[in-house]
N, CA, C and O atoms as CSV, one atom per row, in Angstrom:
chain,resi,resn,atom,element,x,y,z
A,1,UNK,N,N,59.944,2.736,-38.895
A,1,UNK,CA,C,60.461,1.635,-38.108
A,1,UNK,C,C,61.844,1.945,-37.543
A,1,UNK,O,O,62.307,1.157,-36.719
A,2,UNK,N,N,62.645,3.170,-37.960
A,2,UNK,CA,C,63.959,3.269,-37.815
A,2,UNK,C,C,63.880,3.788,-36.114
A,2,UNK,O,O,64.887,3.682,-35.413
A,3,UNK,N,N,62.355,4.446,-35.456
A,3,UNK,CA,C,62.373,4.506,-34.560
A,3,UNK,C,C,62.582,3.843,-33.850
A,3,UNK,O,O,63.208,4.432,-32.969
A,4,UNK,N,N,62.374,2.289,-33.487
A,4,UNK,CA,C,62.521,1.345,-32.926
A,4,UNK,C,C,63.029,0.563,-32.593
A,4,UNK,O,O,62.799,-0.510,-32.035
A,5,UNK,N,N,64.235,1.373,-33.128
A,5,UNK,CA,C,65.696,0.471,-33.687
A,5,UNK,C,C,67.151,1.678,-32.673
A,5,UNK,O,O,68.362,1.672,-32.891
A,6,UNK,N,N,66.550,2.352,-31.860
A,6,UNK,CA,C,67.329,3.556,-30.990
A,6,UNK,C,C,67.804,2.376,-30.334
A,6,UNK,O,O,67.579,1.179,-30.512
A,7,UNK,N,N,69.033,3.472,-28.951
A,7,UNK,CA,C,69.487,2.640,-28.500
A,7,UNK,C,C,68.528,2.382,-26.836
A,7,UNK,O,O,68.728,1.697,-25.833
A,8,UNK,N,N,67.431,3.377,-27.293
A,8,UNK,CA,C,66.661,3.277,-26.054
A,8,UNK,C,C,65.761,2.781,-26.092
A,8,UNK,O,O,65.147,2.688,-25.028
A,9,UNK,N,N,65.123,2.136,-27.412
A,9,UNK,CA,C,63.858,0.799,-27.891
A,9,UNK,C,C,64.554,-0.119,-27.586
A,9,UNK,O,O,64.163,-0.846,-26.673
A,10,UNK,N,N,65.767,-0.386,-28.217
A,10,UNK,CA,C,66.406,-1.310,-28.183
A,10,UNK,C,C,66.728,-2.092,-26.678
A,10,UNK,O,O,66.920,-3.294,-26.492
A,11,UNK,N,N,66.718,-1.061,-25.759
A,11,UNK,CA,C,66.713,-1.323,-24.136
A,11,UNK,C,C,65.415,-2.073,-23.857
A,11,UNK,O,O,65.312,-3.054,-23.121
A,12,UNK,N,N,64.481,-1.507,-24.512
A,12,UNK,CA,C,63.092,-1.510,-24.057
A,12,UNK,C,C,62.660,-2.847,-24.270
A,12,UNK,O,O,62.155,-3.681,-23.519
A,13,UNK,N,N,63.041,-2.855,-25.703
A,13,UNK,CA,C,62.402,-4.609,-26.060
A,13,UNK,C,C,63.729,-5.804,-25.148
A,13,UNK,O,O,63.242,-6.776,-24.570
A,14,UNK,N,N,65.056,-5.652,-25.106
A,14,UNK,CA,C,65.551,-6.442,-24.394
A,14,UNK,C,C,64.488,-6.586,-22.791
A,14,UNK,O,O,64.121,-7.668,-22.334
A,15,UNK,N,N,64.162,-5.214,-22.167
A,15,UNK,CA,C,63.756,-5.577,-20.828
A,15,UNK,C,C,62.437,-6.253,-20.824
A,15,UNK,O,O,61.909,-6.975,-19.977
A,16,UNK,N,N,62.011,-5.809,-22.067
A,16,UNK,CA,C,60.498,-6.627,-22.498
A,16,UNK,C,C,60.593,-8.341,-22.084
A,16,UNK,O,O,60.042,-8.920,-21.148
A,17,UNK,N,N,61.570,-8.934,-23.231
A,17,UNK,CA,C,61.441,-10.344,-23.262
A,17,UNK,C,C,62.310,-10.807,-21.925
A,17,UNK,O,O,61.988,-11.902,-21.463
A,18,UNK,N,N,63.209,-10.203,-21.361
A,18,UNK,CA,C,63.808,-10.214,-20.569
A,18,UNK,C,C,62.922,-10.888,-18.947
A,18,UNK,O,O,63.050,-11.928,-18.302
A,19,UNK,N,N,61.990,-9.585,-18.796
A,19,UNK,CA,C,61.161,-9.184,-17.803
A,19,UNK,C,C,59.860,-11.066,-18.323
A,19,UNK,O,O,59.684,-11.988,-17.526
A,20,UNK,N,N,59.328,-11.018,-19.596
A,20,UNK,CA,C,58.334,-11.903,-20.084
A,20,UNK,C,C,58.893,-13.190,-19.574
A,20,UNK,O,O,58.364,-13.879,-18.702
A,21,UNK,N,N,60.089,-13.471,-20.238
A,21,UNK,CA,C,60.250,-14.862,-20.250
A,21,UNK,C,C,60.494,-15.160,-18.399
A,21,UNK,O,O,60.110,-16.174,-17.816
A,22,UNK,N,N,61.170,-14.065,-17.801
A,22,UNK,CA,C,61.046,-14.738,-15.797
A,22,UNK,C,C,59.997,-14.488,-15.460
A,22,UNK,O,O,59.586,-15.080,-14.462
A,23,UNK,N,N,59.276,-13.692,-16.011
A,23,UNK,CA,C,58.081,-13.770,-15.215
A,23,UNK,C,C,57.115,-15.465,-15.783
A,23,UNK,O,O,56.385,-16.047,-14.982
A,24,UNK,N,N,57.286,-15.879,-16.936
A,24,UNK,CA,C,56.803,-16.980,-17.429
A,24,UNK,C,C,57.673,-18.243,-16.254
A,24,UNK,O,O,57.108,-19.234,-15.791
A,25,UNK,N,N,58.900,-17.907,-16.030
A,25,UNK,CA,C,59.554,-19.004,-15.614
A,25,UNK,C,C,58.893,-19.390,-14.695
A,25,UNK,O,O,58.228,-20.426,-14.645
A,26,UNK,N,N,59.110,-18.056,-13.368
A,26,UNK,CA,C,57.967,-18.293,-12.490
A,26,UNK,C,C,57.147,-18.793,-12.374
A,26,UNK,O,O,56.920,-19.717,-11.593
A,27,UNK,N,N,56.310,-18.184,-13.321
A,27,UNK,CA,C,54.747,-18.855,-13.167
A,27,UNK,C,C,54.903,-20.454,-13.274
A,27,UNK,O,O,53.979,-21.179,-12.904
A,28,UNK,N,N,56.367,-21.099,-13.907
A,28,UNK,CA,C,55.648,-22.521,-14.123
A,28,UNK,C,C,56.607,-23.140,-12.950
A,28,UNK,O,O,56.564,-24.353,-12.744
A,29,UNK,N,N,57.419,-22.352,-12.232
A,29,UNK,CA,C,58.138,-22.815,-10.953
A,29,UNK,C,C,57.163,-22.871,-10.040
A,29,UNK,O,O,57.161,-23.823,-9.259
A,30,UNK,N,N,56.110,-21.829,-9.957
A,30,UNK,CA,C,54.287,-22.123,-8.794
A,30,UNK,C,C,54.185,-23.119,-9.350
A,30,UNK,O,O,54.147,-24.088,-8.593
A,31,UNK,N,N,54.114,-23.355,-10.485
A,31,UNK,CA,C,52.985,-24.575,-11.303
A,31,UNK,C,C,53.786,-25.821,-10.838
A,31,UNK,O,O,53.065,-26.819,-10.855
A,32,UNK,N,N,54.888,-26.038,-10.482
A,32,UNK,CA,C,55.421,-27.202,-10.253
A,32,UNK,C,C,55.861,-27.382,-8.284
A,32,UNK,O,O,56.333,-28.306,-7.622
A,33,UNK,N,N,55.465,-26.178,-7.997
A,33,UNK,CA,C,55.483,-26.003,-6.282
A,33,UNK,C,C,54.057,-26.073,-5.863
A,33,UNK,O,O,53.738,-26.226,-4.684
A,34,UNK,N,N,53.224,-25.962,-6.808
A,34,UNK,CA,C,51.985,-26.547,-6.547
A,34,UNK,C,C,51.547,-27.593,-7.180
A,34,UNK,O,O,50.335,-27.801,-7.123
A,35,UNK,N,N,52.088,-28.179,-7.662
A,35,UNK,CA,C,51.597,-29.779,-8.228
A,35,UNK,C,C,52.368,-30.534,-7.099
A,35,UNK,O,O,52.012,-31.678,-6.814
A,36,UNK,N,N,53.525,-29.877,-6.371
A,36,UNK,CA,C,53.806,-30.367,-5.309
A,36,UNK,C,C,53.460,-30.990,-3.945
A,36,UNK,O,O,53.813,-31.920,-3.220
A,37,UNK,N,N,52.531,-29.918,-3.989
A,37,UNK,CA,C,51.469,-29.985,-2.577
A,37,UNK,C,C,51.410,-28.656,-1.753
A,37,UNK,O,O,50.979,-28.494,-0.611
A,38,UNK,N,N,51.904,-27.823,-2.545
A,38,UNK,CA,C,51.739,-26.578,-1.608
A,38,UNK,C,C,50.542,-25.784,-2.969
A,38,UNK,O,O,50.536,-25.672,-4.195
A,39,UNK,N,N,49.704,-25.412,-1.864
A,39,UNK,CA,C,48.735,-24.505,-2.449
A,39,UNK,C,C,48.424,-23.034,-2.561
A,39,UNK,O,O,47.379,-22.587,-3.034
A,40,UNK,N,N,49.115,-22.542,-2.231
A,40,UNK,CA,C,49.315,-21.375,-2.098
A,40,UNK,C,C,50.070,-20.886,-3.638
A,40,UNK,O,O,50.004,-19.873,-4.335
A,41,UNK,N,N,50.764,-22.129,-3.722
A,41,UNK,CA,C,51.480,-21.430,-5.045
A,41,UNK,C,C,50.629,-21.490,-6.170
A,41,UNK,O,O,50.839,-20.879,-7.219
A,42,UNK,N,N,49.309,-22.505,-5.860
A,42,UNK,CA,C,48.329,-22.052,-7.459
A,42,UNK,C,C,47.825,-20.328,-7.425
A,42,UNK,O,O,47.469,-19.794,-8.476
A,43,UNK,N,N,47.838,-19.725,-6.396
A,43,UNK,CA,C,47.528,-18.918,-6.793
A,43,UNK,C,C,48.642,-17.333,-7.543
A,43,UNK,O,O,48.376,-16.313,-8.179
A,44,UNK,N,N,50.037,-18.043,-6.911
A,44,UNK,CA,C,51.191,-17.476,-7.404
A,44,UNK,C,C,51.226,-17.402,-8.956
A,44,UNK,O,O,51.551,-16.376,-9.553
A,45,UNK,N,N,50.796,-18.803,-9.695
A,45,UNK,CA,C,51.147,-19.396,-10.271
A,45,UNK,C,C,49.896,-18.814,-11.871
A,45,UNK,O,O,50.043,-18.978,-13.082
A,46,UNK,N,N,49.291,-18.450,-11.438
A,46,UNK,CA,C,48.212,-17.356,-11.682
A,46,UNK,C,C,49.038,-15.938,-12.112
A,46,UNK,O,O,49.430,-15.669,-13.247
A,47,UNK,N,N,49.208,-15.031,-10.793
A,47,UNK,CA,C,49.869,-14.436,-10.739
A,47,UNK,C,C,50.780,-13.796,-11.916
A,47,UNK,O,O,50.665,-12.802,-12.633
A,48,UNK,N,N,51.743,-14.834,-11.781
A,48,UNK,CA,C,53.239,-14.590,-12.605
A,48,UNK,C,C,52.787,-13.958,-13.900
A,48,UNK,O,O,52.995,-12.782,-14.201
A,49,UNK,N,N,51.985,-15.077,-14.829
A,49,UNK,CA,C,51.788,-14.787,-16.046
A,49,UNK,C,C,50.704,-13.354,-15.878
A,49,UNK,O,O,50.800,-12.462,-16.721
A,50,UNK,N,N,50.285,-13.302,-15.405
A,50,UNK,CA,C,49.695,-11.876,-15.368
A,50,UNK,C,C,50.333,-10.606,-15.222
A,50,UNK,O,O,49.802,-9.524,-15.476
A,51,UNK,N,N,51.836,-10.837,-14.680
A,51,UNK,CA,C,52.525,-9.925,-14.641
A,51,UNK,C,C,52.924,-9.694,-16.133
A,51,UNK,O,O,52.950,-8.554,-16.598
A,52,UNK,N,N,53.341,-11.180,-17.128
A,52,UNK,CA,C,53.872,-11.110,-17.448
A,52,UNK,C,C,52.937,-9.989,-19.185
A,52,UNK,O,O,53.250,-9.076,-19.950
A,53,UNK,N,N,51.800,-10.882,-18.939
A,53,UNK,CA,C,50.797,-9.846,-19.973
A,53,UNK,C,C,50.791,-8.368,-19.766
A,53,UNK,O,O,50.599,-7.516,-20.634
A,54,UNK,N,N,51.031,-8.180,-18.488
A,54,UNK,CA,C,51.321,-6.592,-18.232
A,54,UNK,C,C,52.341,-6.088,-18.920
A,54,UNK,O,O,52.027,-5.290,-19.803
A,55,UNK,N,N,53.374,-6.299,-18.788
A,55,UNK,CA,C,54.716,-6.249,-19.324
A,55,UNK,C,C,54.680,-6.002,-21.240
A,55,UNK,O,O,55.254,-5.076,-21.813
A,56,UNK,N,N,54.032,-6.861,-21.780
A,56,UNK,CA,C,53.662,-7.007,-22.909
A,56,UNK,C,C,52.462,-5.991,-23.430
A,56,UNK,O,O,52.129,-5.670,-24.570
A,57,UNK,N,N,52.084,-5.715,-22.473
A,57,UNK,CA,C,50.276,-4.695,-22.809
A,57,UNK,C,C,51.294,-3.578,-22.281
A,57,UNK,O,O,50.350,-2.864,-22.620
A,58,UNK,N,N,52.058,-2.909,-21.899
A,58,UNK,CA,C,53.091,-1.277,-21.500
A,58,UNK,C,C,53.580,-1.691,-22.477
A,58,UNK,O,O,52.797,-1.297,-23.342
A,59,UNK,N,N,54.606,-2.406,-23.128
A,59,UNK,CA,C,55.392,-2.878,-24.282
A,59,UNK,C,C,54.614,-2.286,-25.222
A,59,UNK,O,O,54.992,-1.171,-25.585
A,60,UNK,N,N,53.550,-2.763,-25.756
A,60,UNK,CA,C,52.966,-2.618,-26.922
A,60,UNK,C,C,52.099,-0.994,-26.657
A,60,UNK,O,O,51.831,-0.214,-27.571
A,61,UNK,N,N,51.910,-0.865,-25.792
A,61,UNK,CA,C,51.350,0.778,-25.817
A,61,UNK,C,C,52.131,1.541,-26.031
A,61,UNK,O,O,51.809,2.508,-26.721
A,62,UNK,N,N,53.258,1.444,-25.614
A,62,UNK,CA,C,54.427,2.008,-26.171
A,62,UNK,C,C,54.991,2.574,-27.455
A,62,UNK,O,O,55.159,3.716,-27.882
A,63,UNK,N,N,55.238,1.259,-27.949
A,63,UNK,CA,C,55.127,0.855,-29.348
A,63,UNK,C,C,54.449,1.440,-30.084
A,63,UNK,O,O,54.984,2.087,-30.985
A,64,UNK,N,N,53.168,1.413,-29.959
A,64,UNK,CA,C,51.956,2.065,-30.759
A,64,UNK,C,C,52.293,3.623,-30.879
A,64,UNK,O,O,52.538,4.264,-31.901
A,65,UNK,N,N,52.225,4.136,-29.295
A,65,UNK,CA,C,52.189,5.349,-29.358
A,65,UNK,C,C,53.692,6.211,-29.743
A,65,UNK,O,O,53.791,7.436,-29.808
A,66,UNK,N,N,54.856,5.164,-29.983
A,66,UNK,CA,C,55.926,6.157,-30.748
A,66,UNK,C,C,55.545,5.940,-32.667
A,66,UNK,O,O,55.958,6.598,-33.623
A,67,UNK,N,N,54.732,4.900,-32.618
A,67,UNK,CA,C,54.614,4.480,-33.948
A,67,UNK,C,C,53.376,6.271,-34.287
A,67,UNK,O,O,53.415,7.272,-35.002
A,68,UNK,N,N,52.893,5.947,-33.718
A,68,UNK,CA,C,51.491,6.994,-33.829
A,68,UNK,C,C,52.221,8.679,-34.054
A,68,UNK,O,O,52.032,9.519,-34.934
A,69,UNK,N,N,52.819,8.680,-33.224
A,69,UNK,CA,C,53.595,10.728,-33.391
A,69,UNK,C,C,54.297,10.553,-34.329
A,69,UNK,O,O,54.323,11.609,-34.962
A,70,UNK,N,N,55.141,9.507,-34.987
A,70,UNK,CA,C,55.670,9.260,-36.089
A,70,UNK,C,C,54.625,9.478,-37.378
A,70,UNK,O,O,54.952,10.078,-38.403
A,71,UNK,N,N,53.891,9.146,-37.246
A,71,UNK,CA,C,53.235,8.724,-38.449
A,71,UNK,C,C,52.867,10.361,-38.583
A,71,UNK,O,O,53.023,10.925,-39.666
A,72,UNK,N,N,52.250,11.252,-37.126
A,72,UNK,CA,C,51.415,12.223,-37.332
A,72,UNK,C,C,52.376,13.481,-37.653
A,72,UNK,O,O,51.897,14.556,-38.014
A,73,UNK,N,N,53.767,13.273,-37.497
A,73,UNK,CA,C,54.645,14.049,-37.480
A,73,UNK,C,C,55.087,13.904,-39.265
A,73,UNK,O,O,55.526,14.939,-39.765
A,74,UNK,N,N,54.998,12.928,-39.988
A,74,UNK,CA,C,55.257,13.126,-41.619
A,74,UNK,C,C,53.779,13.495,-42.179
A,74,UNK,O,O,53.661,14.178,-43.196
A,75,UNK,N,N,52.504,12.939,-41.362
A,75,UNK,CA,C,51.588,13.613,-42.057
A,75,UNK,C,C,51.109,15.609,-41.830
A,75,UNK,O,O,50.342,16.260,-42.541
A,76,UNK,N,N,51.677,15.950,-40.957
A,76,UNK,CA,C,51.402,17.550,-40.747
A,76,UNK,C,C,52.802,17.850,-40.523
A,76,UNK,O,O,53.088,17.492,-39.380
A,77,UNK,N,N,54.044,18.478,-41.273
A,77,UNK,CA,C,55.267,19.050,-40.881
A,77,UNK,C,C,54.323,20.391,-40.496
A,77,UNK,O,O,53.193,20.754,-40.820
A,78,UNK,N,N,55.424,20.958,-39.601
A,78,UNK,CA,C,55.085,22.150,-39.683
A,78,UNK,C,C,55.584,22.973,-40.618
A,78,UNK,O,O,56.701,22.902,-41.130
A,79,UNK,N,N,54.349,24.113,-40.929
A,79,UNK,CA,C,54.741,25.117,-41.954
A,79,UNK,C,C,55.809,25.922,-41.477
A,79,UNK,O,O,56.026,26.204,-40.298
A,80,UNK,N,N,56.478,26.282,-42.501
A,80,UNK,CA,C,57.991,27.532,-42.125
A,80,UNK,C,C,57.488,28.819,-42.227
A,80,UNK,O,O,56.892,29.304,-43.189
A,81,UNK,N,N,57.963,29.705,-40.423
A,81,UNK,CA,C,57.850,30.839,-39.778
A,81,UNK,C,C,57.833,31.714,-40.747
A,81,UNK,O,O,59.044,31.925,-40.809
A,82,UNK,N,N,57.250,32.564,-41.769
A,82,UNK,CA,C,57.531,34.122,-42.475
A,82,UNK,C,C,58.281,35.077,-41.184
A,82,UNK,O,O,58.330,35.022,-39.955
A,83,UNK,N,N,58.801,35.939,-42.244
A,83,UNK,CA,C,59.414,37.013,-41.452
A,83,UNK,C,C,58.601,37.798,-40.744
A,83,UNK,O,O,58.634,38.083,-39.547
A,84,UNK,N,N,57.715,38.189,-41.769
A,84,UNK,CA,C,56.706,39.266,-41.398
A,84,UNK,C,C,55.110,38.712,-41.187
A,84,UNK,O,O,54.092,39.219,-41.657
A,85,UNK,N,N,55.226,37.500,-40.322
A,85,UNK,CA,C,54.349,36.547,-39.643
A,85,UNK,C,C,54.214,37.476,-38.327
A,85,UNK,O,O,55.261,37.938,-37.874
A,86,UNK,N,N,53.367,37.686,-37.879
A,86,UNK,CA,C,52.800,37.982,-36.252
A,86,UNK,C,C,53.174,36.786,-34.832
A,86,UNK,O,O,52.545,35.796,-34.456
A,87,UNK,N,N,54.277,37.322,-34.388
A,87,UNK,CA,C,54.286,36.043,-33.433
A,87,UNK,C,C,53.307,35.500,-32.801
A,87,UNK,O,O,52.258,36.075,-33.089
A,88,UNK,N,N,53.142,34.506,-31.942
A,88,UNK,CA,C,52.003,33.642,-31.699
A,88,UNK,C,C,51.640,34.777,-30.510
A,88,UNK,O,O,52.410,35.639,-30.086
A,89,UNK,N,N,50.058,34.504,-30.034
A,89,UNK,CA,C,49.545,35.527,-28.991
A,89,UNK,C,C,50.381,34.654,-27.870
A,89,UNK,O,O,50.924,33.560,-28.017
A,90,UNK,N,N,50.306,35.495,-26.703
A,90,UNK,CA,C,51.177,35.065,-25.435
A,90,UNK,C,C,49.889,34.164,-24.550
A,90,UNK,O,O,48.773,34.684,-24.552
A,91,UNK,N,N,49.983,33.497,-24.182
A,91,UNK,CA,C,49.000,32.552,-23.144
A,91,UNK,C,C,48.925,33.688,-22.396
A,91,UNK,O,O,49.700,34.566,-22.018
A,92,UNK,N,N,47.103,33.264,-22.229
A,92,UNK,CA,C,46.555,34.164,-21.452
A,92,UNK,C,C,47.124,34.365,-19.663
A,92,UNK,O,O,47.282,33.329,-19.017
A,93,UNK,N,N,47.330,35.405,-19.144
A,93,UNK,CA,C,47.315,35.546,-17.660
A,93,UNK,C,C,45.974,35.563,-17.091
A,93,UNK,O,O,44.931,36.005,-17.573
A,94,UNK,N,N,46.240,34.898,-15.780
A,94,UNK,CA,C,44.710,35.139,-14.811
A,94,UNK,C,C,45.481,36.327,-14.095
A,94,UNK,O,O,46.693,36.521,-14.013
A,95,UNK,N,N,44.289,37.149,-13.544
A,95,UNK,CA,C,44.233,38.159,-12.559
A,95,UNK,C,C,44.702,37.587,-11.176
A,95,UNK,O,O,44.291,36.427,-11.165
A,96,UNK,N,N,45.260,37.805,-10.191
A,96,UNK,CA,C,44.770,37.305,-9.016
A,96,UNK,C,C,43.363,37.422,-8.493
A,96,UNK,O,O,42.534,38.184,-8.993
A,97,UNK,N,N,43.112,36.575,-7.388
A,97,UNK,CA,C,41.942,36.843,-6.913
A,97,UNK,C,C,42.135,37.805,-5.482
A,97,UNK,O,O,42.963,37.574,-4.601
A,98,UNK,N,N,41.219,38.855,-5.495
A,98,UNK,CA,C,41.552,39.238,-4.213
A,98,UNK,C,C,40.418,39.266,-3.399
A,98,UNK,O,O,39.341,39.725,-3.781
A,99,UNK,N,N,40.661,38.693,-2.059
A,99,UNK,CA,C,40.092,38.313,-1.317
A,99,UNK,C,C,40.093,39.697,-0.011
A,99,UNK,O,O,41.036,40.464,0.181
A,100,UNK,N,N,38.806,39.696,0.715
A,100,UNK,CA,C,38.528,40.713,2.204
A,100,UNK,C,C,38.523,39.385,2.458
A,100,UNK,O,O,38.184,38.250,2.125
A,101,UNK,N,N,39.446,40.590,3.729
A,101,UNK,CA,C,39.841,39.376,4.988
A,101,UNK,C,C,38.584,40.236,6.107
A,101,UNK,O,O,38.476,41.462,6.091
A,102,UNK,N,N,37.929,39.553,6.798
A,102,UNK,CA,C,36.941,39.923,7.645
A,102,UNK,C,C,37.127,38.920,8.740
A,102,UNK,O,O,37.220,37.699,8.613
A,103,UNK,N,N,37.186,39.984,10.373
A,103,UNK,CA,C,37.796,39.174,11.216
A,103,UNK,C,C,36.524,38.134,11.371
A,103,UNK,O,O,35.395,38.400,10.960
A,104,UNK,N,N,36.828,37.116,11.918
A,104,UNK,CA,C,35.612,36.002,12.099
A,104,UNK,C,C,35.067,36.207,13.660
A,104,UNK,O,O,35.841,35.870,14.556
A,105,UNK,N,N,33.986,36.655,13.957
A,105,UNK,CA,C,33.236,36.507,15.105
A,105,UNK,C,C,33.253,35.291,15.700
A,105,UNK,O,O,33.139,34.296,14.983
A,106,UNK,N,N,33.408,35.144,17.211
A,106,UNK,CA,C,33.960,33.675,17.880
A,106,UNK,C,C,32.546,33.372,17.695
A,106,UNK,O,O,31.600,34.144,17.856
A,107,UNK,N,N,32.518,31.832,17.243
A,107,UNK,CA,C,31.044,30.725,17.327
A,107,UNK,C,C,30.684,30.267,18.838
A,107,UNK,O,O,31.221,29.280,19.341
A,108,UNK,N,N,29.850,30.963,19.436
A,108,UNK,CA,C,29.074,30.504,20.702
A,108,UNK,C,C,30.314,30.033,21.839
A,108,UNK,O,O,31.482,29.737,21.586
A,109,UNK,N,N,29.738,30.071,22.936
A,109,UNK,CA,C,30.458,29.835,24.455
A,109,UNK,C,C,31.180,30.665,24.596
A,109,UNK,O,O,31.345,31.307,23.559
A,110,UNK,N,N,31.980,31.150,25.787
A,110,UNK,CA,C,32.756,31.878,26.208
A,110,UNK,C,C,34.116,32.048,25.652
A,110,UNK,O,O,34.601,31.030,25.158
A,111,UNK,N,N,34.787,33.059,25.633
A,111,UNK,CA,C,36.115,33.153,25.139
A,111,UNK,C,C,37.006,33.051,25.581
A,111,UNK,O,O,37.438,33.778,26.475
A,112,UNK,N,N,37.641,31.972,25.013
A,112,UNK,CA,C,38.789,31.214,25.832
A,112,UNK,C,C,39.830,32.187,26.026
A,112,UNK,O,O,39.973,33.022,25.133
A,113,UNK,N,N,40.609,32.231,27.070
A,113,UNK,CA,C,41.984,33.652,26.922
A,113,UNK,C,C,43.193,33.010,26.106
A,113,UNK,O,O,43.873,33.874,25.552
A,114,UNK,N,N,43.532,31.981,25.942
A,114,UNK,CA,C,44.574,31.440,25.153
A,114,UNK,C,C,43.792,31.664,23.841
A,114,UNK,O,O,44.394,32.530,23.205
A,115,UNK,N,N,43.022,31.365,23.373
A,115,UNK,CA,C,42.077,31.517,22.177
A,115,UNK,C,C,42.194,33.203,21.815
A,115,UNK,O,O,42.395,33.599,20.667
A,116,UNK,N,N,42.047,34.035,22.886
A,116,UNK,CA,C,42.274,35.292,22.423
A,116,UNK,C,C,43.695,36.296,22.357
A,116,UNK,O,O,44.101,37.421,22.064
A,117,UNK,N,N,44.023,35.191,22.781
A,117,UNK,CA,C,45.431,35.659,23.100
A,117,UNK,C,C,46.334,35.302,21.194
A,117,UNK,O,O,47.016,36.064,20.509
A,118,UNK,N,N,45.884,33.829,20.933
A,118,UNK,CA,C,46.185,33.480,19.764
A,118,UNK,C,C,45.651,34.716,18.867
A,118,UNK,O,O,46.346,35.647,18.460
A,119,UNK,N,N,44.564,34.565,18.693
A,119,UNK,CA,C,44.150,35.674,18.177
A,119,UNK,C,C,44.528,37.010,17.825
A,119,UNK,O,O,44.719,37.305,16.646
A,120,UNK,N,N,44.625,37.659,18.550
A,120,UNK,CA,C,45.197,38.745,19.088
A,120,UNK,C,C,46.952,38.710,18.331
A,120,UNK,O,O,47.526,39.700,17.876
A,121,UNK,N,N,47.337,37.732,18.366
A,121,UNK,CA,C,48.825,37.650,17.955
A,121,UNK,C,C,48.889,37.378,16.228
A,121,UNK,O,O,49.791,37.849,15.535
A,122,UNK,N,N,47.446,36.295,15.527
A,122,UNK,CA,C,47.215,36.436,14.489
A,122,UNK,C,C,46.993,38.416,13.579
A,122,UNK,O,O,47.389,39.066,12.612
A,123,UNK,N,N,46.071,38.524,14.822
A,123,UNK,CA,C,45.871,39.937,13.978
A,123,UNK,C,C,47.082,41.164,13.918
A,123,UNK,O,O,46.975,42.202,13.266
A,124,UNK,N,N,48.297,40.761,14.794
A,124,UNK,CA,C,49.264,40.923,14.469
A,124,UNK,C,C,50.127,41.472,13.912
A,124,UNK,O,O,50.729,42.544,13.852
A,125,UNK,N,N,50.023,39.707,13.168
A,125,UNK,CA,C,51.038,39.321,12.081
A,125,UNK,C,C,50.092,39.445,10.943
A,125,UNK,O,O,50.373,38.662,10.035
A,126,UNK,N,N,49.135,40.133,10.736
A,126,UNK,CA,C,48.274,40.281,9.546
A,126,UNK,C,C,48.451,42.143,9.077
A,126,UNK,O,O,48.348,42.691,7.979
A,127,UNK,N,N,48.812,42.824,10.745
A,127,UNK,CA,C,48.641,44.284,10.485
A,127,UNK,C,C,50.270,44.411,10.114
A,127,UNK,O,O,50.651,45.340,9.401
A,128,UNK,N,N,51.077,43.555,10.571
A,128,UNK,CA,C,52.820,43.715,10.109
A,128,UNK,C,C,53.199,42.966,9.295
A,128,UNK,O,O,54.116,42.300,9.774
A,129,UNK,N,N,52.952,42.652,8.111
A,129,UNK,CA,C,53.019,41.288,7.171
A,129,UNK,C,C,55.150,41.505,6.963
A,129,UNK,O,O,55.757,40.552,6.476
A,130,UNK,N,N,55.748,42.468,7.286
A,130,UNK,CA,C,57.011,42.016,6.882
A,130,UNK,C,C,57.293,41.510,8.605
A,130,UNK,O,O,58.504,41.485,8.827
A,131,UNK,N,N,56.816,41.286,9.298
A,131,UNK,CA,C,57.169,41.521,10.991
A,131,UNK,C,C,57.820,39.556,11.185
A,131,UNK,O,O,57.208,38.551,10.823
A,132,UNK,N,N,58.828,39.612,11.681
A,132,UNK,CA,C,58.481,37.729,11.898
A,132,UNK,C,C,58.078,37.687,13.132
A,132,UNK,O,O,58.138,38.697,13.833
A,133,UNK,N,N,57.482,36.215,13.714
A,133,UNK,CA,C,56.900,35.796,14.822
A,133,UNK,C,C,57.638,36.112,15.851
A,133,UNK,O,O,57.054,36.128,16.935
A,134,UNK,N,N,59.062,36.440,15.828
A,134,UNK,CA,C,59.359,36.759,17.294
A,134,UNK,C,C,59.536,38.395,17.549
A,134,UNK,O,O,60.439,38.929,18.194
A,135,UNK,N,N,58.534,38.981,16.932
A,135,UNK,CA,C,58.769,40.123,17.031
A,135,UNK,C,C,57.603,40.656,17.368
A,135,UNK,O,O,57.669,41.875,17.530
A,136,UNK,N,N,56.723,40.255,17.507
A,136,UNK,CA,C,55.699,40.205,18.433
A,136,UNK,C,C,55.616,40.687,20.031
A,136,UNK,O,O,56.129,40.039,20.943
A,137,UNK,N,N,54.927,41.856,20.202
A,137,UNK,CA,C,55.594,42.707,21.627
A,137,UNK,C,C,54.758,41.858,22.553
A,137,UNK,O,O,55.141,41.714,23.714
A,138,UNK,N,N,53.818,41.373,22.199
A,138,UNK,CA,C,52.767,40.768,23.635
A,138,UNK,C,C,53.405,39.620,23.906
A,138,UNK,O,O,53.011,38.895,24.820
């Protein structure tokens, strides 16, 4: 429980009841702007408190789940490193993938000259990979 008692729970539950009780206020400020005659606010009035169960349902998941690593953290300490222990294996590396580049044959109709011209400037910058774009002689 000493967890819950930081100075950053301690934030948490102030913004909790904080956040609960205006969002409750609300809801009964609709409830009285719609007993008024405006209707729109029953459905505000709806609303509010639904925010405010939200607020309370993150609150308490919260809660749970610092309560929960607590609990799992006195039931498994970790065991202490030996000297002459094998360090842990290193996470595996992937290979890259390597890919053929194969020029693509134009799909049907005639060949546009701006189209080959692009082209032409792609294959390029593919045969000079340190080259930048304005260095391009065409």
């Amino acid at each position: 429980m000493k967890r819950l008692w930081t100075p950053a729970w301690i934030a948490r539950h102030v913004a909790m009841v904080v956040l609960v009780v205006g969002f409750l206020g609300l809801g009964w400020w609709q409830v009285t702007r719609a007993a008024g005659g405006n209707t729109l606010s029953f459905g505000y009035a709806i609303e509010w408190p639904v925010f405010a169960a939200f607020v309370v349902f993150v609150w308490w998941r919260e809660l749970r789940h610092t309560l929960r690593a607590a609990r799992e953290e006195r039931a498994s300490p970790a065991p202490p490193a030996a000297a002459d222990a094998e360090p842990a294996a290193a996470p595996a590396v992937r290979r890259p993938v390597r890919v053929s580049r194969v020029p693509v044959a134009p799909t049907g109709g005639a060949d546009d000259g701006e189209l080959a011209a692009y082209n032409r400037y792609l294959a390029w910058l593919n045969a000079n990979p340190g080259a930048r774009p304005g260095d391009y002689p065409g």
